[in-house]
N, C-alpha and C positions, 0 to 999 in steps of 0.2 A: 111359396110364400117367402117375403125376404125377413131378414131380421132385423132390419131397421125399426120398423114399429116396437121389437121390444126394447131395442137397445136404446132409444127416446126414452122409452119408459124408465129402464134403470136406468137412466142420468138422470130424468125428473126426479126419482125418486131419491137418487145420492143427493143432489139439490135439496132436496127437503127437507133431508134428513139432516146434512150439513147446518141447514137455514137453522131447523131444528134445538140441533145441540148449542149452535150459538148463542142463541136465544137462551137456550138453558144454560149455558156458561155466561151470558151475559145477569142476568136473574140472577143466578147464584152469587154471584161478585157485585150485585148491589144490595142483595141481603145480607152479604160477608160483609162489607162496608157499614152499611145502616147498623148491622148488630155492634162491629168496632165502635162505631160514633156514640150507641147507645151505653157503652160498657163504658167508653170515658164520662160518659156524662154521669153514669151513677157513682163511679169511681170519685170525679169531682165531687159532685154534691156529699157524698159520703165524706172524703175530706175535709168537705165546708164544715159538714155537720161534726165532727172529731174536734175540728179548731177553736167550735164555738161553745162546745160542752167541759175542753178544759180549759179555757176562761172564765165558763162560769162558775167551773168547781175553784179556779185561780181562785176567782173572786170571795166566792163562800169562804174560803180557807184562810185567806187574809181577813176576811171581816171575822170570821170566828175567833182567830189570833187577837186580834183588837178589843175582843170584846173579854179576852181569858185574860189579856194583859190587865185591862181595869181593873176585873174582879180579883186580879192581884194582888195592883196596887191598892185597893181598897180593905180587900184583908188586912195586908199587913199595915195601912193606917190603923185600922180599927184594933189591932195587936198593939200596935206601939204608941196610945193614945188612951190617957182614960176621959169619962162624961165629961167633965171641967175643963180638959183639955178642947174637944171634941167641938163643946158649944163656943168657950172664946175664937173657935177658928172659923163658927158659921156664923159668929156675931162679927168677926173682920171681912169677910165676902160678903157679908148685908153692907156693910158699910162701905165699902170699895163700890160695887154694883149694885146699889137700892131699887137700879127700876127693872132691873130683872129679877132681882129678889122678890118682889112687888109680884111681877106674872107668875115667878116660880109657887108664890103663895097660892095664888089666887086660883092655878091650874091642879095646884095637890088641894085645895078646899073642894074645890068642883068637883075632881075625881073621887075625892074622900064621899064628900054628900051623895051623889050617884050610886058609890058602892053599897050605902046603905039604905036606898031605896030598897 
């Protein structure tokens, strides 16, 4: 018998196997790849999401500022002002803006009447 028939064989089968691992080195370096693409892509979105949560807190934090400065200024009106003072100064902004004074009424009667339903 010659040994040609097996020696086909082991080349076929180094072929194969070759063909084989290629294929599995190829696979593996497009799963390598697709998981890199997928790690930017949550990386991104993650830093979308980071950007857009301190702005909102920006924002909160500046309106909360806004709203501590009034009740400031409004304290310390109300400190350095007595009733007499207080009403001549809502009786000059009725008279300066009447037609808003007019809605401002109309919007505190409304709410007033409602609250005591």
């Amino acid at each position: 018998m010659s040994r040609e028939p097996l020696n086909t064989f082991d080349e076929k089968a180094h072929a194969g196997i070759r063909d084989l691992k290629d294929r599995v080195s190829d696979t593996a370096s497009k799963v390598k790849d697709k998981a890199g693409q997928m790690a930017d892509s949550v990386s991104e979105k993650a830093g979308q999401a980071r950007e857009s949560a301190a702005i909102g807190l920006d924002r909160a934090a500046s309106t909360t500022h806004n709203i501590a400065d009034g009740m400031h200024s409004t304290a310390s009106y109300l400190k350095g002002h007595d009733l007499n003072q207080i009403g001549a100064d809502v009786m000059n902004v009725c008279r300066r803006y009447p037609t808003q004074s007019l809605i401002a009424a109309v919007a505190v009667g409304f709410l007033i009447g409602r609250a005591r339903r």
